[in-house]
C-alpha positions as CSV (number, residue, x, y, z in Angstrom):
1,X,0.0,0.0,0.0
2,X,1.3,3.5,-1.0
3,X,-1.0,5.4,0.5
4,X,-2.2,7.4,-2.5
5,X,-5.5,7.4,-3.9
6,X,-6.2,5.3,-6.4
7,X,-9.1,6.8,-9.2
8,X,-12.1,4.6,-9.4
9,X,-10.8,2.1,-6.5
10,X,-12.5,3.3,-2.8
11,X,-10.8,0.9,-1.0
12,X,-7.6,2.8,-0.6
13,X,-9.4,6.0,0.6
14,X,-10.9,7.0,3.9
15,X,-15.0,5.8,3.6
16,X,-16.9,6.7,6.4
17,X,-18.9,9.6,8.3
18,X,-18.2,11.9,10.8
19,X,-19.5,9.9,13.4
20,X,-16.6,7.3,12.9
21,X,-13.8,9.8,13.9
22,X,-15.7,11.5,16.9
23,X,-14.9,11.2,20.2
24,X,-15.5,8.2,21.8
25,X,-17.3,9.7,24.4
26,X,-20.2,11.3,22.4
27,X,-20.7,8.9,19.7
28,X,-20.5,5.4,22.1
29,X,-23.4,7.3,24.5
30,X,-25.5,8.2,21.3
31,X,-24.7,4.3,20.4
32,X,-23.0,4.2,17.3
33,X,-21.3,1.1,16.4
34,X,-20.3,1.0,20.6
35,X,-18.7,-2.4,20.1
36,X,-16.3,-0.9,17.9
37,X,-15.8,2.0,19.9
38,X,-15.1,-0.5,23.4
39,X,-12.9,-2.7,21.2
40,X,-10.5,-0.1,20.1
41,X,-10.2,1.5,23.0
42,X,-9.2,-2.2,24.5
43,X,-12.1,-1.5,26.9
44,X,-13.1,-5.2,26.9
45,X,-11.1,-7.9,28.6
46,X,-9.0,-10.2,27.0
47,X,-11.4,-13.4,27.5
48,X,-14.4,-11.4,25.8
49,X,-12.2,-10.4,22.8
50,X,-11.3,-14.1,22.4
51,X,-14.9,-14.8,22.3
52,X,-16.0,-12.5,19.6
53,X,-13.0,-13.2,17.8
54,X,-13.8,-17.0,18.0
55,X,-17.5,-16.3,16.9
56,X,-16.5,-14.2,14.1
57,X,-14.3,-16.6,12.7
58,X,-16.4,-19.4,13.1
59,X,-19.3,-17.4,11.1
60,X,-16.6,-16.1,8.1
């Protein structure tokens, strides 16, 4: 990855809303995507981000 746009490929470019970059604070009370927001903060404990990584992979 060379971290320059590619035309006609959105992958490579920054898709989302506003709502993805706000503070945690205000978006996780207003409850946007607040599984997200707990995991990247590290929030959860390490047993319950085996879990949902063990149920994701067993869905994909």
């Amino acid at each position: 990855f060379t971290g320059k746009p590619v035309d006609g490929y959105v992958a490579n470019r920054i898709v989302g809303t506003k709502g993805f970059v706000r503070s945690p604070g205000k978006s996780a009370r207003k409850g946007r995507i607040p599984w997200l927001r707990l995991a990247s903060l590290g929030w959860l404990s390490p047993s319950t981000r085996r879990r949902l990584l063990c149920a994701l992979v067993k869905t994909a």
